[in-house]
ROKEBA-548650 format. One record per residue: residue number from 1; x, y, z of N, C-alpha, C in turn. Coordinates in steps of 0.05 Angstrom, whole numbers, padded with zeros to 5 digits, always signed. Layout:
N
PT, NUM, X, Y, Z, X, Y, Z, X, Y, Z
...
// end
This chain:
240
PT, 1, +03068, +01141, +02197, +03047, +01130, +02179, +03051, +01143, +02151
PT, 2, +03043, +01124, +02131, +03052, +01141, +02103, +03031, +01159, +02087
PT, 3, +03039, +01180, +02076, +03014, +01204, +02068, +02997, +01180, +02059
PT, 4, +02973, +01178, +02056, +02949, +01170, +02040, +02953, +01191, +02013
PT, 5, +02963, +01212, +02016, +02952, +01227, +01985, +02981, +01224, +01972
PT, 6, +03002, +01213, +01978, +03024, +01208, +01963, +03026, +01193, +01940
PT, 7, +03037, +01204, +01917, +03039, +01180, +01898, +03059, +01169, +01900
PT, 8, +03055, +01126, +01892, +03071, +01108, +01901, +03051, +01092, +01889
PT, 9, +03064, +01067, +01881, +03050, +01048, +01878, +03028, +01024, +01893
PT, 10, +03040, +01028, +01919, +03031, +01024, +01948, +03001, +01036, +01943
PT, 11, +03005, +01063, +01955, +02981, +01074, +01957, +02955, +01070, +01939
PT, 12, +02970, +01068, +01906, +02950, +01062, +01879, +02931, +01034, +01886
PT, 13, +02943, +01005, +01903, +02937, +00989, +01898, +02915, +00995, +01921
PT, 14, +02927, +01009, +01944, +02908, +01006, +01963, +02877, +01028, +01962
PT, 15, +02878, +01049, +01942, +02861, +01058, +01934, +02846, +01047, +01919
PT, 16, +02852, +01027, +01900, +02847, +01011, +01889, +02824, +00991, +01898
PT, 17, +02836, +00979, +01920, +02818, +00960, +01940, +02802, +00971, +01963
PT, 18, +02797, +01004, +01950, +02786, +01017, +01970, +02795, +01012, +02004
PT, 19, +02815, +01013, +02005, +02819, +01012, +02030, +02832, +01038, +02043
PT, 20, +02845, +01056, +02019, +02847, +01085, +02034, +02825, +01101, +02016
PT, 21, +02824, +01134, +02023, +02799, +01147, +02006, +02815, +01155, +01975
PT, 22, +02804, +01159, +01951, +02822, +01172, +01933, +02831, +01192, +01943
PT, 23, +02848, +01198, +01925, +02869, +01222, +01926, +02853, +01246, +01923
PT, 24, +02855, +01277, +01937, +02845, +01300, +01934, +02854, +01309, +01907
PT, 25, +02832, +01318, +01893, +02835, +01330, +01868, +02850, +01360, +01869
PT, 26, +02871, +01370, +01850, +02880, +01391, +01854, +02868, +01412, +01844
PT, 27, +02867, +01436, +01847, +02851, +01459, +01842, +02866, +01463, +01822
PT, 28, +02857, +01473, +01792, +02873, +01492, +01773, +02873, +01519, +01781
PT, 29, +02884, +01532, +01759, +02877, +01557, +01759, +02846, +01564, +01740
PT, 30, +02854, +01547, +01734, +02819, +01550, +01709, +02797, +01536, +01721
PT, 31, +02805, +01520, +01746, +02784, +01510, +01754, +02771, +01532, +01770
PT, 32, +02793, +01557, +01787, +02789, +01572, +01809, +02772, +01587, +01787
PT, 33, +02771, +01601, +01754, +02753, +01620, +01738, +02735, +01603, +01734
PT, 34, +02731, +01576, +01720, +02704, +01565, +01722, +02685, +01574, +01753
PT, 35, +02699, +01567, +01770, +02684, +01569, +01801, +02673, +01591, +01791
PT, 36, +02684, +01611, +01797, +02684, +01647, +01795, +02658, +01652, +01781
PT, 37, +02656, +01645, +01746, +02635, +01649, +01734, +02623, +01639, +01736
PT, 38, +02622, +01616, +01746, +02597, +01597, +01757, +02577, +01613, +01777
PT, 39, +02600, +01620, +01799, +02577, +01639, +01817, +02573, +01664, +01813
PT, 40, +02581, +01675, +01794, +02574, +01699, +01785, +02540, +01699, +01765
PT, 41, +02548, +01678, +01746, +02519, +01673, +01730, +02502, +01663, +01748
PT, 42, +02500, +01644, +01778, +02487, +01640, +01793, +02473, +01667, +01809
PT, 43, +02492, +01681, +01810, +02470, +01709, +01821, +02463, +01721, +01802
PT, 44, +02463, +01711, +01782, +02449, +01744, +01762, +02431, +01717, +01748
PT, 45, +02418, +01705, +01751, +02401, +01691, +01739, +02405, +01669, +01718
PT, 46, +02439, +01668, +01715, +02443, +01644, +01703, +02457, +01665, +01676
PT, 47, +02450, +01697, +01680, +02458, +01707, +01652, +02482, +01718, +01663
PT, 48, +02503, +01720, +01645, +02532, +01724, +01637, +02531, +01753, +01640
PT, 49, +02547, +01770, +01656, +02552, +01790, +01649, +02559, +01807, +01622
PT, 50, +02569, +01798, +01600, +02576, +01799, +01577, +02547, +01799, +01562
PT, 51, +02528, +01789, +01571, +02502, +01786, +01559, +02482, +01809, +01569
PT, 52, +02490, +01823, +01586, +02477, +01837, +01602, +02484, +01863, +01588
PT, 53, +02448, +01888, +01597, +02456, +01907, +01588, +02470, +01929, +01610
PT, 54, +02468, +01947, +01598, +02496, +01973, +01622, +02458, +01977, +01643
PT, 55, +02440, +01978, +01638, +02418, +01977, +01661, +02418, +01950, +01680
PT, 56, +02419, +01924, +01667, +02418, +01904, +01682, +02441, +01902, +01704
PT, 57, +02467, +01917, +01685, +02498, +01914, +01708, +02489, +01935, +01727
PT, 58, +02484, +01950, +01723, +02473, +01972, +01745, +02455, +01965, +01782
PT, 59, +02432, +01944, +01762, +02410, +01933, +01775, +02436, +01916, +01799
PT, 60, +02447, +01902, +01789, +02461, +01878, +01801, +02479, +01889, +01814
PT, 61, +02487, +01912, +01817, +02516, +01923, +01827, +02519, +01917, +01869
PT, 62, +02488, +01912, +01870, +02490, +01916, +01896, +02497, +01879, +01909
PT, 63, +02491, +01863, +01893, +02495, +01845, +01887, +02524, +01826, +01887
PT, 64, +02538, +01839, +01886, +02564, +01838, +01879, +02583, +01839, +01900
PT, 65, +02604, +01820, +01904, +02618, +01822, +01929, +02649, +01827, +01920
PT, 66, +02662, +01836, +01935, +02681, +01841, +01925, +02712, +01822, +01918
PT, 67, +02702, +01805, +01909, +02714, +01790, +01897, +02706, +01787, +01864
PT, 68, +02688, +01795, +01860, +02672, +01802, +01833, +02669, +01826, +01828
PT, 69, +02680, +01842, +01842, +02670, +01864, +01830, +02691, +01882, +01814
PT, 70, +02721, +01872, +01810, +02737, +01879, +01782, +02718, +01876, +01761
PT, 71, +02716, +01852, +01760, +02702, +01842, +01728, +02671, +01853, +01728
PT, 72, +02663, +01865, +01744, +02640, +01868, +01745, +02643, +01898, +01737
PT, 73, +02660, +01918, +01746, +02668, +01947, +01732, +02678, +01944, +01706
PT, 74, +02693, +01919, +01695, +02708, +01911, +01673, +02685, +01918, +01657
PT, 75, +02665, +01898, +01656, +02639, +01901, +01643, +02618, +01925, +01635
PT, 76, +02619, +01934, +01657, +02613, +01965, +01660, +02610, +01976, +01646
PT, 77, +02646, +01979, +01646, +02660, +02002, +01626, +02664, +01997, +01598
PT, 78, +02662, +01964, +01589, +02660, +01963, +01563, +02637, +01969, +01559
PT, 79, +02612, +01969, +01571, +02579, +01970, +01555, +02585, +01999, +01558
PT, 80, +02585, +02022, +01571, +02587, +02048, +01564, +02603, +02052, +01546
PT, 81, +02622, +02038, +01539, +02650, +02050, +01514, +02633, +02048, +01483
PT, 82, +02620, +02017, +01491, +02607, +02008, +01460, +02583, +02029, +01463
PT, 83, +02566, +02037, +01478, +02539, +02051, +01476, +02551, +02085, +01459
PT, 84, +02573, +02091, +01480, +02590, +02118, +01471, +02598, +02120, +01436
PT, 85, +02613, +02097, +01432, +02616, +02093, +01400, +02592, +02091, +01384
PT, 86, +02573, +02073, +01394, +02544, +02068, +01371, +02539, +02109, +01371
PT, 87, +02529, +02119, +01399, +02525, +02152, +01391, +02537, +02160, +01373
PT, 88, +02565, +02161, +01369, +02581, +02174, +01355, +02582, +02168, +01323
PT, 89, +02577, +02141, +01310, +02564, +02130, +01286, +02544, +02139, +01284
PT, 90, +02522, +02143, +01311, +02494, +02152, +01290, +02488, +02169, +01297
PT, 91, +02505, +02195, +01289, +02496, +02227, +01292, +02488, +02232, +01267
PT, 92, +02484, +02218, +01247, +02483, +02235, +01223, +02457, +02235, +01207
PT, 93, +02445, +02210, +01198, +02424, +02201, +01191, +02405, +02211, +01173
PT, 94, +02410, +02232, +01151, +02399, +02245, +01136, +02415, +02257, +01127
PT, 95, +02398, +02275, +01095, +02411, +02284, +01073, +02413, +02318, +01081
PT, 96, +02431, +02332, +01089, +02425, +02351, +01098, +02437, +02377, +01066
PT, 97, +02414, +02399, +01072, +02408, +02418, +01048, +02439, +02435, +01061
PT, 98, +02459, +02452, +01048, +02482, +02461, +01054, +02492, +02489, +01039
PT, 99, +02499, +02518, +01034, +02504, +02524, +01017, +02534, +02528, +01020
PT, 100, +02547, +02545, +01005, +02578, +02552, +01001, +02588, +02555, +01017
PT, 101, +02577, +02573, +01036, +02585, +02586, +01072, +02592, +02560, +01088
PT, 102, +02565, +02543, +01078, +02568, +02521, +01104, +02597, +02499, +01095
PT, 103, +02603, +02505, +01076, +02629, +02487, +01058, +02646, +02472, +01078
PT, 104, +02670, +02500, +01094, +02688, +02491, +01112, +02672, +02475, +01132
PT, 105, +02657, +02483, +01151, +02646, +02469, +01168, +02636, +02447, +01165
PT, 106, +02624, +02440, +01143, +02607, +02413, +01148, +02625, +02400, +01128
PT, 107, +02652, +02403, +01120, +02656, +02384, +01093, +02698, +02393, +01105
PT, 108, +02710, +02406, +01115, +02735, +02413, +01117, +02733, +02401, +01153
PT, 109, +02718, +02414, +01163, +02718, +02405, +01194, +02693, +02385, +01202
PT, 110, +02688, +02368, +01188, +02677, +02350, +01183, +02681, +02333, +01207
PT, 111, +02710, +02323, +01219, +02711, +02309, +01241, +02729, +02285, +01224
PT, 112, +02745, +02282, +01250, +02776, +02254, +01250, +02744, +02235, +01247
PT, 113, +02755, +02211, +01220, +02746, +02190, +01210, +02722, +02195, +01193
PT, 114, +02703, +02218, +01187, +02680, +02227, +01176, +02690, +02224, +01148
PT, 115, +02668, +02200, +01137, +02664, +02206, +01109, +02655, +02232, +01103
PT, 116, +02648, +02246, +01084, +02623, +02267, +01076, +02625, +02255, +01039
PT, 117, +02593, +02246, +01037, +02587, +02257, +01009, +02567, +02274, +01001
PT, 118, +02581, +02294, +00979, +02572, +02318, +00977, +02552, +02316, +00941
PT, 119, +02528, +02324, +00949, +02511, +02324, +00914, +02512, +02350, +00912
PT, 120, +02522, +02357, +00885, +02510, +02383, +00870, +02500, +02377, +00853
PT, 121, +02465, +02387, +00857, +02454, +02382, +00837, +02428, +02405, +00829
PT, 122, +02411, +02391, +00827, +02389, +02416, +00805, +02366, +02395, +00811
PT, 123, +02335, +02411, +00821, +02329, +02393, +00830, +02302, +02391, +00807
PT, 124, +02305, +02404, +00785, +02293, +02406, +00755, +02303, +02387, +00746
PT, 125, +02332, +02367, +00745, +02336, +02341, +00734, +02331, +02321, +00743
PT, 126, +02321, +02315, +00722, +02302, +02283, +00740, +02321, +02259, +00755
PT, 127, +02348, +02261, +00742, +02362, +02249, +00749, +02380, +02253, +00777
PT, 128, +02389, +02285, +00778, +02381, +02292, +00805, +02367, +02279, +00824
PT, 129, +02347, +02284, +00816, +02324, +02285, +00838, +02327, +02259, +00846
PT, 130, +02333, +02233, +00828, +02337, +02200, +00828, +02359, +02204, +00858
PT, 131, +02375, +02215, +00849, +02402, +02202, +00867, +02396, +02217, +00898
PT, 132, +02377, +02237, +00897, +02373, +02252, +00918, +02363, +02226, +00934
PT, 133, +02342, +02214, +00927, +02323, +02195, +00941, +02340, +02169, +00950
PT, 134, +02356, +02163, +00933, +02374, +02145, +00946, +02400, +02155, +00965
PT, 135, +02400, +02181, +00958, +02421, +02186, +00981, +02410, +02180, +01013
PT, 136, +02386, +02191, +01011, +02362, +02197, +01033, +02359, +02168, +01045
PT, 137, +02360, +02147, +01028, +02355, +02120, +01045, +02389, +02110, +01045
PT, 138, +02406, +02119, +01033, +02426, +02105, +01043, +02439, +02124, +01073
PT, 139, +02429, +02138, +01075, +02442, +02161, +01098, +02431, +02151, +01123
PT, 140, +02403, +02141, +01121, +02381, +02135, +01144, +02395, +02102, +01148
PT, 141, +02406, +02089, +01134, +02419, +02055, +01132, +02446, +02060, +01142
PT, 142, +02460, +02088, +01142, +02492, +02087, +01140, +02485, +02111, +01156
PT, 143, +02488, +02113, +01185, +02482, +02140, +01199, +02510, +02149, +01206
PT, 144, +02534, +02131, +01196, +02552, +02136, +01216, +02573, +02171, +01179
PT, 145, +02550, +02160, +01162, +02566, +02180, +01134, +02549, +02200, +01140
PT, 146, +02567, +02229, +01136, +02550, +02262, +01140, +02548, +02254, +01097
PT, 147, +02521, +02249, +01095, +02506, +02258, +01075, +02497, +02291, +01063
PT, 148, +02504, +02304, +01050, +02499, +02333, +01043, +02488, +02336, +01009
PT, 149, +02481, +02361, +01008, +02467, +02363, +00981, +02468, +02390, +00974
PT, 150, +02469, +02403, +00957, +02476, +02434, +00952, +02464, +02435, +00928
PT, 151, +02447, +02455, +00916, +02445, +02460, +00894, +02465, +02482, +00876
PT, 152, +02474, +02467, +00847, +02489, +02475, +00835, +02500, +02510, +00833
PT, 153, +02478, +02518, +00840, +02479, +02550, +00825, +02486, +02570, +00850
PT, 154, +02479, +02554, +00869, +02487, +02562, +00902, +02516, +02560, +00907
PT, 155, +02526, +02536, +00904, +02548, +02527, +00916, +02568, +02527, +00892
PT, 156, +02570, +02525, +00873, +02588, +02535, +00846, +02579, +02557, +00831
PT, 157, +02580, +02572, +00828, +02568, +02593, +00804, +02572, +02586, +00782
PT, 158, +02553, +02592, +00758, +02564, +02584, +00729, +02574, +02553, +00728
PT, 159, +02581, +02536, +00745, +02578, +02499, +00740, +02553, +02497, +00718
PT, 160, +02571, +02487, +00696, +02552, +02471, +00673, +02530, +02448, +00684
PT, 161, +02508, +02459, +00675, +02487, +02431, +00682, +02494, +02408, +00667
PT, 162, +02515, +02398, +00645, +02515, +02371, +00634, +02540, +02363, +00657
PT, 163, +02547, +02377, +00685, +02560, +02361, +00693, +02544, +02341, +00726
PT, 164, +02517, +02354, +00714, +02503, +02349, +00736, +02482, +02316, +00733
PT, 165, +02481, +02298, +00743, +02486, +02304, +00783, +02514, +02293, +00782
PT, 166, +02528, +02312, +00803, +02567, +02308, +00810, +02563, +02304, +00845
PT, 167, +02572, +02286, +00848, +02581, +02277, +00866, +02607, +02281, +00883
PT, 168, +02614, +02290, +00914, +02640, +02294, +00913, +02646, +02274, +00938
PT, 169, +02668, +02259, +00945, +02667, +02249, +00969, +02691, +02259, +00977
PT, 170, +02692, +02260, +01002, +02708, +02272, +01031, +02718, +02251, +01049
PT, 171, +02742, +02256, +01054, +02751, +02240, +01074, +02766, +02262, +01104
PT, 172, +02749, +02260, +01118, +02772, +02279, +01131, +02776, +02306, +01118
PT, 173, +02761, +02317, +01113, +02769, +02335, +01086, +02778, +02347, +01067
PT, 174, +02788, +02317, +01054, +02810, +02314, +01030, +02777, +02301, +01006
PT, 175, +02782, +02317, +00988, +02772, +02301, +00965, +02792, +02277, +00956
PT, 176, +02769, +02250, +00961, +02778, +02227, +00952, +02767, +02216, +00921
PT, 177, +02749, +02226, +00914, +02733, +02216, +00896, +02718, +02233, +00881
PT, 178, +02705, +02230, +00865, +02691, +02246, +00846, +02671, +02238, +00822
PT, 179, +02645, +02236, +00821, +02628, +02229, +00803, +02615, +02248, +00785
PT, 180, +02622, +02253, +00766, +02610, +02271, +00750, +02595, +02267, +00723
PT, 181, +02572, +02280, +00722, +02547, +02275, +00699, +02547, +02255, +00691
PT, 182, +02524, +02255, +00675, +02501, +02229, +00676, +02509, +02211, +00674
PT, 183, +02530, +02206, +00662, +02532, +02178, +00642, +02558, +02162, +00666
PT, 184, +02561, +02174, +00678, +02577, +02158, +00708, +02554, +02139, +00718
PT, 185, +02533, +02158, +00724, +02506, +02138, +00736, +02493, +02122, +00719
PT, 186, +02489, +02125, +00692, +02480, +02101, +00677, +02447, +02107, +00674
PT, 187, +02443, +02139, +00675, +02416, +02145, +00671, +02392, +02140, +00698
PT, 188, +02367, +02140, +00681, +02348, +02134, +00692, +02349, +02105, +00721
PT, 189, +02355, +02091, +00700, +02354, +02066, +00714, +02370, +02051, +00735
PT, 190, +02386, +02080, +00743, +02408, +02073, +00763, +02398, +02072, +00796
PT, 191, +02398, +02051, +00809, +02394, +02034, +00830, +02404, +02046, +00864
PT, 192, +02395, +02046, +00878, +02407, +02052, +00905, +02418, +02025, +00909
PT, 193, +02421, +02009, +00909, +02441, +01985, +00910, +02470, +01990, +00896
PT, 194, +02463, +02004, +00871, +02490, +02011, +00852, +02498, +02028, +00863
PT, 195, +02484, +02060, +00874, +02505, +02071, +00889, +02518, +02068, +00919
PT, 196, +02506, +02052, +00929, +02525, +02033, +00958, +02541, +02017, +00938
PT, 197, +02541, +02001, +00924, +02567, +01991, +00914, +02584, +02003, +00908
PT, 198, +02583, +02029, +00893, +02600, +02058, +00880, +02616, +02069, +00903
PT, 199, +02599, +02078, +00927, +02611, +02083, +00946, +02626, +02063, +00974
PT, 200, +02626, +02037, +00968, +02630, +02015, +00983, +02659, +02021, +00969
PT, 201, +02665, +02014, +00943, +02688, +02021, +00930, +02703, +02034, +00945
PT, 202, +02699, +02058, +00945, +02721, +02078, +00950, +02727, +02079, +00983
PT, 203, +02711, +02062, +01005, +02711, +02055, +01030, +02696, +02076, +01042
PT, 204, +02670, +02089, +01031, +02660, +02110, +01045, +02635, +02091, +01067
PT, 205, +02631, +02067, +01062, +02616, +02052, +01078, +02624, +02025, +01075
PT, 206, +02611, +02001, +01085, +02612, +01975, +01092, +02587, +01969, +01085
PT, 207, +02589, +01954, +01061, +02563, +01936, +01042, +02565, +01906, +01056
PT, 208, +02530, +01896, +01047, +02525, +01875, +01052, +02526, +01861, +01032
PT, 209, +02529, +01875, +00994, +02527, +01871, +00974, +02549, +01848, +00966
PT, 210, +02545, +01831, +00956, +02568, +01814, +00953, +02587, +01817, +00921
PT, 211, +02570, +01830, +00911, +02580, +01836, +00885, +02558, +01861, +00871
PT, 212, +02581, +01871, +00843, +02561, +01900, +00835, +02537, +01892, +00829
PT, 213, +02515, +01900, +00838, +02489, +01898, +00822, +02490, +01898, +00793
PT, 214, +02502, +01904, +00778, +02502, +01914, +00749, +02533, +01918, +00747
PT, 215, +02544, +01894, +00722, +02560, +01899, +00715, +02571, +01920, +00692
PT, 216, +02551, +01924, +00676, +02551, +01949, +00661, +02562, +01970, +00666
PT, 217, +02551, +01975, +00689, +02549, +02004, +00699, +02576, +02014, +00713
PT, 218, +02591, +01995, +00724, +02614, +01998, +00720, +02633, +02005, +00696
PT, 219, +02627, +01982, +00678, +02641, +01997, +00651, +02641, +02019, +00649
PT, 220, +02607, +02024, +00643, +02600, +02052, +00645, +02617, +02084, +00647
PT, 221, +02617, +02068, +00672, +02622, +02088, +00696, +02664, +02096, +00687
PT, 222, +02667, +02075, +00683, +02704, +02078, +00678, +02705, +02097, +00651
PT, 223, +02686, +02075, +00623, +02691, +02099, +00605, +02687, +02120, +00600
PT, 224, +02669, +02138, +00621, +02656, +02157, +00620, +02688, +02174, +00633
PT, 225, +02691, +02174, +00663, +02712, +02175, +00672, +02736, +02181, +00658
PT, 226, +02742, +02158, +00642, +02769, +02162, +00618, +02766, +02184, +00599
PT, 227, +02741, +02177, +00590, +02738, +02197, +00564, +02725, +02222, +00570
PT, 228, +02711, +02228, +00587, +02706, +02256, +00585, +02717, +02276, +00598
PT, 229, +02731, +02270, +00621, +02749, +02286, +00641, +02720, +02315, +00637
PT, 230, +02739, +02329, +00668, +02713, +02346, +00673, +02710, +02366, +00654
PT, 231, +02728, +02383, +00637, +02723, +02405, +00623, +02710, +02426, +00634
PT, 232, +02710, +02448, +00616, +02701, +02471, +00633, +02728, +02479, +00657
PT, 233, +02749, +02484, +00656, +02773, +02488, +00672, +02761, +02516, +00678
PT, 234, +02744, +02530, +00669, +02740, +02562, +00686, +02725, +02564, +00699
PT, 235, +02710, +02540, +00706, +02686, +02539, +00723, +02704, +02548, +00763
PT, 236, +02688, +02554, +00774, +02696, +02557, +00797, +02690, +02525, +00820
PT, 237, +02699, +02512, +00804, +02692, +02478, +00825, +02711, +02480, +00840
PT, 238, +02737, +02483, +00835, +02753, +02485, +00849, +02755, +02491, +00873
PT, 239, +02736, +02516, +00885, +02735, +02526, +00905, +02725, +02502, +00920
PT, 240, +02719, +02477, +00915, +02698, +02462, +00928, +02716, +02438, +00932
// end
């Protein structure tokens, strides 16, 4: 007798006239993972593993047969990897007070990938005191940057106050950058938006800013840069 599930033209006509059953559909391989996640979201309520938190995969573990249960450790282990990384971004979250001593440690062994930006400042300048408050909300927005602050007379000896408020940034504990006195910041009127763009620059964070708040202040900021260079070569900054 001839297969019924053979292809032939024969068979087409007589499937056709319903007189044999259609042909059995073949299984893919993607049909066998649709199945899979099909009954996987069927026991967990219709929600996706991938959607689920590292408590819900927990709840469900007993749930699980072992034919599911690779992808079900797969899952696991990525929600603990990502929970492990978010910790490790948000250790920092404030502007922390620092003096000379604390230098190497919080700014040289800082840690593989650690921004640090460092303020020396004076907390009798008003302008100071400006950038203090914005450091304080960009540190609490950006938990994953060690924010620090030192006052001038602590952490430099003899540093000129017209170079104050100076800014230092850290990578790893290489000075990358450097902002020094007033006229970098553009005075009074300078913005915590302008300094996340200042520091978005130099890659010490990831802005949502799409462009500088103030184009000025960039100018600003370059000619000041060009033309005043730091002076004072006997100051002890160096050490820093």
């Amino acid at each position: 007798m001839q297969d019924p599930n053979a292809d032939t033209e024969w068979n087409d006509v007589l499937r056709a006239k319903g007189i044999i059953p259609p042909k059995e559909k073949e299984v893919s391989e993607e049909d066998i993972v649709n199945i899979l996640e099909t009954t996987i979201q069927n026991k967990t309520s219709g929600k996706s593993f991938e959607d689920m938190s590292l408590d819900e995969l927990n709840e469900k573990e007993d749930d699980i047969d072992e034919e599911e249960e690779r992808i079900f450790e797969e899952y696991r282990r990525q929600r603990m990897a990502e929970m492990k990384q978010a910790q490790l971004k948000a250790r920092f979250g404030e502007v922390r007070e620092i003096s000379k001593v604390d230098y190497v440690t919080e700014v040289n062994k800082a840690g593989e990938g650690v921004w640090v930006v460092l303020h020396v400042y004076k907390q009798a300048i008003p302008l100071c005191k400006l950038i203090n408050q914005h450091l304080s909300a960009l540190a609490q927005k950006f938990p994953d940057v060690k924010f620090l602050k030192s006052v001038s007379s602590v952490c430099i000896p003899n540093y000129p106050d017209k170079n104050l408020p100076t800014l230092f940034v850290y990578y790893e504990g290489d000075l990358k950058k450097q902002y020094v006195g007033p006229m970098v910041f553009g005075g009074m009127n300078f913005k915590q938006d302008e300094l996340e763009w200042m520091l978005s620059e130099v890659g010490v964070l990831k802005t949502e800013l799409e462009a500088p708040p103030k184009q000025e202040i960039r100018d600003v900021m370059d000619s000041a840069l060009r033309q005043s260079g730091r002076g004072d070569d006997d100051s002890d900054e160096d050490d820093w």
